[in-house]
Backbone as CSV, one residue per row, in Angstrom:
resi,resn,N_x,N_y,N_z,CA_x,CA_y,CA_z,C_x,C_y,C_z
1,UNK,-6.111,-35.953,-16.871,-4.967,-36.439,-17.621,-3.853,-35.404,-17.640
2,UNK,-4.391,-34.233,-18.019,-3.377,-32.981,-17.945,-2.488,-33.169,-16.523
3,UNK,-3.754,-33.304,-15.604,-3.137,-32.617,-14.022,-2.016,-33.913,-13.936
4,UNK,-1.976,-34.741,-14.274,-1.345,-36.455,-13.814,0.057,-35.975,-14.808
5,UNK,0.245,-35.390,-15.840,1.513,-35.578,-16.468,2.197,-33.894,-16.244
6,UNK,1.398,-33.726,-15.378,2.022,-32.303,-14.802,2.866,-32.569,-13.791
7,UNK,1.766,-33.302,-12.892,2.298,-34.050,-11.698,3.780,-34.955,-11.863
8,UNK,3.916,-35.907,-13.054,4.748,-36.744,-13.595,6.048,-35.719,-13.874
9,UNK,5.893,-34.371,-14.221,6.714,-33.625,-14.576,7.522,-33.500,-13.819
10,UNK,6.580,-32.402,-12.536,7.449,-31.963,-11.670,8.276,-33.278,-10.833
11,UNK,7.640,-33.956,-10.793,8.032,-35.074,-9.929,9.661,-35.788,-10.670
12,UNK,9.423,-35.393,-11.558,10.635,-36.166,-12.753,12.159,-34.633,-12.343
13,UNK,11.390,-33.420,-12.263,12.559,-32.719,-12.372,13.018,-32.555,-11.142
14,UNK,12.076,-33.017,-9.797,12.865,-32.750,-8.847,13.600,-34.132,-8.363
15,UNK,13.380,-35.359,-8.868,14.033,-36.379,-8.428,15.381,-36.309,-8.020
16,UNK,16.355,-35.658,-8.916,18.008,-35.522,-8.437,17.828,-34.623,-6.878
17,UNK,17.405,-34.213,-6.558,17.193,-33.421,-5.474,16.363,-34.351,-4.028
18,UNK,15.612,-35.408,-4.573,14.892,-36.121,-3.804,15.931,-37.502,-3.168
19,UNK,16.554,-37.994,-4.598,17.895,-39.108,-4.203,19.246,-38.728,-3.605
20,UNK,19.471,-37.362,-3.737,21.218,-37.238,-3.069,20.446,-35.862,-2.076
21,UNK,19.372,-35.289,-1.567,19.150,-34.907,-0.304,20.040,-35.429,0.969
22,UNK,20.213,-36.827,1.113,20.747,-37.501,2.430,21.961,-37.139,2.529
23,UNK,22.716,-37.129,1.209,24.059,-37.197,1.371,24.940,-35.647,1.481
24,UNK,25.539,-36.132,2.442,26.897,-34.517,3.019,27.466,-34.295,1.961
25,UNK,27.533,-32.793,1.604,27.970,-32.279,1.157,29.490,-32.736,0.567
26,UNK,30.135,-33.294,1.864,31.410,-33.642,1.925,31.823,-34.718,1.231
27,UNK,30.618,-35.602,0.627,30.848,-36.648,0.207,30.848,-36.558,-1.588
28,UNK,30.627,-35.272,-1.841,31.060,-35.284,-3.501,32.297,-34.990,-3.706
29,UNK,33.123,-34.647,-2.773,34.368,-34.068,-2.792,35.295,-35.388,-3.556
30,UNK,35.088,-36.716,-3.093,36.044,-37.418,-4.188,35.674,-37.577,-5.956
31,UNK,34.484,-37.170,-5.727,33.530,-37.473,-7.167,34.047,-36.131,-8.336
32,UNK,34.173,-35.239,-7.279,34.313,-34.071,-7.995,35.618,-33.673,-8.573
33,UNK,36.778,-34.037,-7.296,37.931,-33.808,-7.677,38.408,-35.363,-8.897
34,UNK,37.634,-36.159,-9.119,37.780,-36.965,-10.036,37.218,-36.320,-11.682
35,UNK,36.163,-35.854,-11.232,35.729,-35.240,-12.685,36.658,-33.872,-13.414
36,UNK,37.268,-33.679,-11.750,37.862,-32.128,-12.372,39.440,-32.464,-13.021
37,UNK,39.774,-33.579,-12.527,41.229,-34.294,-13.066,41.339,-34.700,-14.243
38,UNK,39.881,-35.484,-14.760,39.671,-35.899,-16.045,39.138,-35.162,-16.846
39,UNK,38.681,-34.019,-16.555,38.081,-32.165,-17.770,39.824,-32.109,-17.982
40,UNK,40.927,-31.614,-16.785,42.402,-31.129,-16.953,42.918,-32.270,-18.018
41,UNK,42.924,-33.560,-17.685,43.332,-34.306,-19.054,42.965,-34.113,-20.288
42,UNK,41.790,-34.335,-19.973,41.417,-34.573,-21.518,40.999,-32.939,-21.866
43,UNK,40.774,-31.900,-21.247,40.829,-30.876,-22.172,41.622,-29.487,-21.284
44,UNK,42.551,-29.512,-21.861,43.469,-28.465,-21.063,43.261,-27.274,-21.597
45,UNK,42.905,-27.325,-23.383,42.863,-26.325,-24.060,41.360,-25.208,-22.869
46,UNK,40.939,-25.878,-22.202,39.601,-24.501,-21.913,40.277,-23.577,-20.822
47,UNK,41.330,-23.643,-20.103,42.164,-23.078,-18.835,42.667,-21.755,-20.008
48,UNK,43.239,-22.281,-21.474,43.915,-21.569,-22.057,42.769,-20.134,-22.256
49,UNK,41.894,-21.096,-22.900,40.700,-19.993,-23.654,39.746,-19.222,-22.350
50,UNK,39.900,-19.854,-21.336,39.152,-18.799,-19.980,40.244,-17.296,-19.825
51,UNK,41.501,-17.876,-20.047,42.692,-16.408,-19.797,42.579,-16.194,-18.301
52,UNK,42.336,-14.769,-18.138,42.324,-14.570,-16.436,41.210,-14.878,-15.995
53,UNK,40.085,-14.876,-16.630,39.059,-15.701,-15.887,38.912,-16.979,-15.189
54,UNK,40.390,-17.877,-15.513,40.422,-18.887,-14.988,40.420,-19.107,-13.365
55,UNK,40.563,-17.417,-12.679,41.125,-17.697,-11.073,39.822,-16.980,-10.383
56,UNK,38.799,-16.905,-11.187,37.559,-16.030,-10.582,36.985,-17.227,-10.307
57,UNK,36.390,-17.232,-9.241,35.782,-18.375,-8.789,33.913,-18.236,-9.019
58,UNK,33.055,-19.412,-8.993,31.689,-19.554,-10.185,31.214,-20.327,-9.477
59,UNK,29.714,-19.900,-8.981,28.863,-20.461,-8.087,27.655,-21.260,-9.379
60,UNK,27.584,-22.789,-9.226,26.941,-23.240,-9.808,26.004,-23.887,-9.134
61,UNK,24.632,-23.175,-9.503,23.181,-23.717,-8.836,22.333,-24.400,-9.408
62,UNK,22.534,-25.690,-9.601,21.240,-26.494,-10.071,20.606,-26.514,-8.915
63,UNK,19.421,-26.132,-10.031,18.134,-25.572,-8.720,17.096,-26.607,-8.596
64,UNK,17.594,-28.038,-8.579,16.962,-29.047,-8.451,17.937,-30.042,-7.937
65,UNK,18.975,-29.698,-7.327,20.125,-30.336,-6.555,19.630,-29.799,-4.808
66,UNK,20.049,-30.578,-3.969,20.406,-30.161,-2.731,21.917,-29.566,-2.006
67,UNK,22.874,-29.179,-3.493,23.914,-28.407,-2.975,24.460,-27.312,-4.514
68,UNK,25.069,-26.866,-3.717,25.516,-25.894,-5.012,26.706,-26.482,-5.059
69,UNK,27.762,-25.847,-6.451,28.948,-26.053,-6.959,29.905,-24.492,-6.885
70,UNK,30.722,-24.478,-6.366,31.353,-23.622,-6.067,32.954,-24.112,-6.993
71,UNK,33.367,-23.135,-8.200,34.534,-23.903,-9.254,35.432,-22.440,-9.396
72,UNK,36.570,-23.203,-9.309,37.483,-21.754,-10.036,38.521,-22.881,-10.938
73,UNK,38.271,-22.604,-12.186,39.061,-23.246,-13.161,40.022,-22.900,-13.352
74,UNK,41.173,-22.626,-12.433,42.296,-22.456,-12.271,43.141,-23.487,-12.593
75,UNK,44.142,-23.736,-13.652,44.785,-25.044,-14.219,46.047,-25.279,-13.198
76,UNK,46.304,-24.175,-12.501,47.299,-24.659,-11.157,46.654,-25.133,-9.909
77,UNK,45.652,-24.998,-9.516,45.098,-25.143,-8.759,43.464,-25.073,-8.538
78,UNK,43.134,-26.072,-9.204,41.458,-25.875,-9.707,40.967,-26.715,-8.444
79,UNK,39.660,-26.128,-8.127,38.603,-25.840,-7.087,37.229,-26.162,-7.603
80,UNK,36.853,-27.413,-7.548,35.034,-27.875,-7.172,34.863,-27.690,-6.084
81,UNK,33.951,-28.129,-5.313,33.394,-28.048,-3.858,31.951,-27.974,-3.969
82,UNK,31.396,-28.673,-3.113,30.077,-28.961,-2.954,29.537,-28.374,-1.504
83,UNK,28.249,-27.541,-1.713,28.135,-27.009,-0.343,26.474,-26.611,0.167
84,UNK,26.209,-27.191,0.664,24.507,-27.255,1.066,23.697,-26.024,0.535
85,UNK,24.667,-24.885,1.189,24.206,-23.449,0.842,25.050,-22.617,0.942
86,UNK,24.561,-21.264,0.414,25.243,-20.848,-0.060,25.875,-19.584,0.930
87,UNK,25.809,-19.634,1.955,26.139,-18.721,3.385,27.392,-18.897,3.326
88,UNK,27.829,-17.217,3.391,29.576,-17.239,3.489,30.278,-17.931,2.703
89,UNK,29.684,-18.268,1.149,30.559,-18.487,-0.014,30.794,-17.229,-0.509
90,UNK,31.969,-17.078,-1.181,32.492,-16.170,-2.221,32.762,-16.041,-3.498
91,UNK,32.162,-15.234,-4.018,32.381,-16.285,-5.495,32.176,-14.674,-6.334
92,UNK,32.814,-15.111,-7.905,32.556,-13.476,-8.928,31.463,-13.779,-9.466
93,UNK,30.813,-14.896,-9.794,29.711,-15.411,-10.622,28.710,-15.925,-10.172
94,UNK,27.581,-16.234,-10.525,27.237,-17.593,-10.033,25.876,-17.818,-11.293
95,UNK,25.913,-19.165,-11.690,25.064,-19.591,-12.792,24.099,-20.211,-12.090
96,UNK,22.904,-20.116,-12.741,21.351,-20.952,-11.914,20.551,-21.603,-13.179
97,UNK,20.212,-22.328,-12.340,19.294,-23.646,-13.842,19.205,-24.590,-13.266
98,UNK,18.268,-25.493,-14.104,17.834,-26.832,-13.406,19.303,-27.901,-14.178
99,UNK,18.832,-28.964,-13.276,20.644,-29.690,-13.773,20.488,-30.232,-14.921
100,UNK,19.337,-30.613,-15.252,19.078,-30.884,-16.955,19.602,-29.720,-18.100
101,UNK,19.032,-28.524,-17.298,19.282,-27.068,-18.017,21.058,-26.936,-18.375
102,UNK,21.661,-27.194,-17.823,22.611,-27.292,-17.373,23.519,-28.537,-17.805
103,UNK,23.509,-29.279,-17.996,23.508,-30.729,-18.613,23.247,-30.485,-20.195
104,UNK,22.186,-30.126,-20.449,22.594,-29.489,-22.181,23.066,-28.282,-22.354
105,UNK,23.835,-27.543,-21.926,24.207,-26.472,-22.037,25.838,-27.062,-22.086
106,UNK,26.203,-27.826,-21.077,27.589,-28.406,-21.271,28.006,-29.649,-22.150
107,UNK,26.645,-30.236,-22.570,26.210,-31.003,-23.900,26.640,-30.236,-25.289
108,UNK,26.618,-28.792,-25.083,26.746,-28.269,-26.297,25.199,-28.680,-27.113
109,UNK,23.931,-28.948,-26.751,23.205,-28.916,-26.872,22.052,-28.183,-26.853
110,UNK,22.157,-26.989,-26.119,21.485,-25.847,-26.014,22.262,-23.961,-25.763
111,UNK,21.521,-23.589,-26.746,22.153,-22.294,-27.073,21.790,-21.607,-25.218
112,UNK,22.960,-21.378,-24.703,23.041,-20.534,-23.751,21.944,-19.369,-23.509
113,UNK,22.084,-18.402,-24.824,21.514,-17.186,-25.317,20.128,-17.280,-24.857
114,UNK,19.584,-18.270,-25.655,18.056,-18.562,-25.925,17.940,-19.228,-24.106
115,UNK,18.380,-19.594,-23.663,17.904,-20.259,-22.153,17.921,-19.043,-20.581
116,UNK,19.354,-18.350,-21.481,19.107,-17.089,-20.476,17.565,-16.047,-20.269
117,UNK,17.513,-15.763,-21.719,16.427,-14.844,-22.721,14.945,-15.599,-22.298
118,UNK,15.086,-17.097,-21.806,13.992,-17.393,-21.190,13.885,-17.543,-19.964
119,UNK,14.880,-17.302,-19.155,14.888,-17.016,-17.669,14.925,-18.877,-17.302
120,UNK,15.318,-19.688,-18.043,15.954,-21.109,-17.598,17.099,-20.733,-16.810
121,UNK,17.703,-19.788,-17.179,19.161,-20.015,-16.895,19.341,-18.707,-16.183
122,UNK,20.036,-18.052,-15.348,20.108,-17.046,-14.310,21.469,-17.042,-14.323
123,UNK,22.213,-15.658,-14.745,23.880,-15.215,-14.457,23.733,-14.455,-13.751
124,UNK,24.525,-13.924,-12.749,24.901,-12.336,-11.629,26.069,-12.939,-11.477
125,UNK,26.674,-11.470,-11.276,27.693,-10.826,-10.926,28.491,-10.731,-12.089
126,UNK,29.964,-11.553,-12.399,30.948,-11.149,-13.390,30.337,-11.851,-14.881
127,UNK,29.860,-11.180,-15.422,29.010,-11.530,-16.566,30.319,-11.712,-17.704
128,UNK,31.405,-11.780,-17.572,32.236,-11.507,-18.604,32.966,-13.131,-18.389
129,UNK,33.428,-13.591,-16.691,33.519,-15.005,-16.195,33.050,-15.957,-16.927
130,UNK,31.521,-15.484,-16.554,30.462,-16.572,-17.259,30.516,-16.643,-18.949
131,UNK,30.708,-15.545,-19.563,30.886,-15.364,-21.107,31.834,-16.740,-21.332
132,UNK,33.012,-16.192,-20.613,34.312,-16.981,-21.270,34.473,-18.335,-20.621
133,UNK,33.760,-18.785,-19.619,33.343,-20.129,-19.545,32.527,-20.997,-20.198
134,UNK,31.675,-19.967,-20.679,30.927,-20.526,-21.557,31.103,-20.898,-22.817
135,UNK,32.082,-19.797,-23.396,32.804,-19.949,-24.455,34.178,-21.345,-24.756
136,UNK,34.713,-21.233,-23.591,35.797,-22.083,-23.737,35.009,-23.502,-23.417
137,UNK,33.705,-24.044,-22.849,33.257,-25.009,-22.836,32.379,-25.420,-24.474
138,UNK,32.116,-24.063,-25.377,31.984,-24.206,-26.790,32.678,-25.097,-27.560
139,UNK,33.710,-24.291,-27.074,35.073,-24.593,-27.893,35.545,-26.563,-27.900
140,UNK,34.987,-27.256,-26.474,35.376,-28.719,-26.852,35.033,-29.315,-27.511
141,UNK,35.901,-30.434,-27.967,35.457,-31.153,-28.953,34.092,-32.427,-28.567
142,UNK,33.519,-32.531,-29.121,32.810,-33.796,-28.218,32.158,-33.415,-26.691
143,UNK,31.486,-34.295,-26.181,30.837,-34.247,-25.152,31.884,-33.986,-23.444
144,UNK,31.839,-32.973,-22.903,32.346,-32.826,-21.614,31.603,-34.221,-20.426
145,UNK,30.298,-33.541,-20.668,29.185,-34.650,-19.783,29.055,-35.843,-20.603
146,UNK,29.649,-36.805,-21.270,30.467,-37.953,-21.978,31.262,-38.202,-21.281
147,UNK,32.798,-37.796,-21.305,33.634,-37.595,-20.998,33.515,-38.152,-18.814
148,UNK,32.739,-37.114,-18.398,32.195,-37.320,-17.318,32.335,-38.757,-16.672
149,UNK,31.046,-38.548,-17.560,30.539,-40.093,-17.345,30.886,-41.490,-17.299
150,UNK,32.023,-41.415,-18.759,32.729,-42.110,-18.718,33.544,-42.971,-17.783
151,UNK,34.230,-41.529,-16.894,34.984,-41.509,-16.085,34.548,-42.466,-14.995
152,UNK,33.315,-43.110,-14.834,32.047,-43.498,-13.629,32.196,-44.767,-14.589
153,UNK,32.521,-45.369,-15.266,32.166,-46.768,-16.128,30.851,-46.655,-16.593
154,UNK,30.231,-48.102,-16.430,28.762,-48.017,-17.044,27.713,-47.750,-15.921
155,UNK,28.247,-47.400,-14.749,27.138,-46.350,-13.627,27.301,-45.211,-14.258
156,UNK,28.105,-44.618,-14.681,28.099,-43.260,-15.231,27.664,-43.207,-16.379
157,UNK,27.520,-44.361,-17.625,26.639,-44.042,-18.587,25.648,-44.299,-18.671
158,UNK,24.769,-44.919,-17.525,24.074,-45.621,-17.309,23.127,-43.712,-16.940
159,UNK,23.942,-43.127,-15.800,23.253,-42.529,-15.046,23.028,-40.862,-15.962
160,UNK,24.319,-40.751,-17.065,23.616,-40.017,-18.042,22.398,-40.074,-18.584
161,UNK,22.633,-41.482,-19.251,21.641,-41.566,-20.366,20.389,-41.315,-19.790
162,UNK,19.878,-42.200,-18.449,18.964,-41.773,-17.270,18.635,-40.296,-17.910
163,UNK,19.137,-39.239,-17.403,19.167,-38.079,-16.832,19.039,-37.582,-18.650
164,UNK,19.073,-38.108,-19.304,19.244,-37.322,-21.112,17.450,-37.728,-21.139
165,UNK,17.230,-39.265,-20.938,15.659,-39.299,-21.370,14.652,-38.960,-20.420
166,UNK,14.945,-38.452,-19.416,14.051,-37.786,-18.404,14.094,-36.348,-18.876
167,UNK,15.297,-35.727,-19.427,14.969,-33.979,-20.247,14.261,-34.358,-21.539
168,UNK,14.176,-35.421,-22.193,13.406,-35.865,-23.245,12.229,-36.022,-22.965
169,UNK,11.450,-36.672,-22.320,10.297,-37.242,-21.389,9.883,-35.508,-21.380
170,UNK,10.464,-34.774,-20.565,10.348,-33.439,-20.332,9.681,-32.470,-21.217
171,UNK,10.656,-32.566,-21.864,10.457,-31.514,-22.870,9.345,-32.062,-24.188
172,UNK,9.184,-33.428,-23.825,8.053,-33.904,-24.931,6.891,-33.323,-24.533
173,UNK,6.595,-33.495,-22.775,5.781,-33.032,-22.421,5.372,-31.576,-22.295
174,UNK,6.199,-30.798,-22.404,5.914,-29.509,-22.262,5.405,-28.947,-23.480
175,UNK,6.523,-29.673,-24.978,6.040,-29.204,-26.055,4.652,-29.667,-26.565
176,UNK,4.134,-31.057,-25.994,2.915,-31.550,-26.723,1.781,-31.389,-25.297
């Protein structure tokens, strides 16, 4: 019984990694520059509160994705990008976690602190980047990954909520 909801586990956290495997890199590029248009609308105030950190560019690794996120929250010229790996990227930062991990962390749902301190979550390089990204994503009001989602109609709330009771499912299991 143990071994079967172990099995159920892993199998649950690597799924995002098992469904968008097929797809090029190239093909989040409209998804992304859509999400990054609708963060600049609806919250401009975090460009303010990053300061100069806004032009350092931030390697984001969900480590249960088949690409990384490469972002410089630059409010003149802001930069997602999606990229298989990570060869001959450049970047001051780069954050690591599973995309759930990651998903409550921009939920405003999980203390950063406590996820680093358990080795969920992995920072190198400009540790000061990551501070004040982290901070100015504190600072919103309401849900960012809401917001998101939104943006997607009811595939996008559809595909949250998905992705909220599978870290639930998760974490039931780990705790019981």
């Amino acid at each position: 019984m143990a071994g079967l909801k172990m099995m159920q586990s892993i199998m649950l956290k690597n799924l995002p990694r098992l469904l968008l495997r097929p797809a090029p890199a190239l093909l989040y590029r409209p998804v992304l520059n859509r999400i990054v248009k609708r963060i600049i609308r609806l919250h401009p105030g975090i460009f303010e509160r990053l300061g100069d950190n806004c032009r350092k560019t931030i390697l984001i690794n969900p480590t249960n994705l088949p690409v990384v996120f490469l972002i410089k929250p630059d409010p003149e010229r802001p930069l997602v990008r999606a990229y298989k790996n990570t060869n001959h990227l450049h970047f001051d930062a780069s954050i690591t976690g599973s995309l759930l991990t990651l998903l409550r962390m921009v939920d405003g749902r999980l203390d950063g602190d406590a996820v680093f301190f358990t080795r969920d979550l992995m920072i190198d390089g400009d540790t000061e980047a990551v501070v004040s990204l982290r901070n100015a994503l504190d600072d919103v009001d309401g849900s960012i990954a809401d917001d998101i989602a939104a943006s997607f109609g009811f595939a996008g709330q559809a595909a949250l909520n998905l992705m909220r009771r599978i870290d639930l499912k998760q974490r039931e299991r780990t705790a019981g």
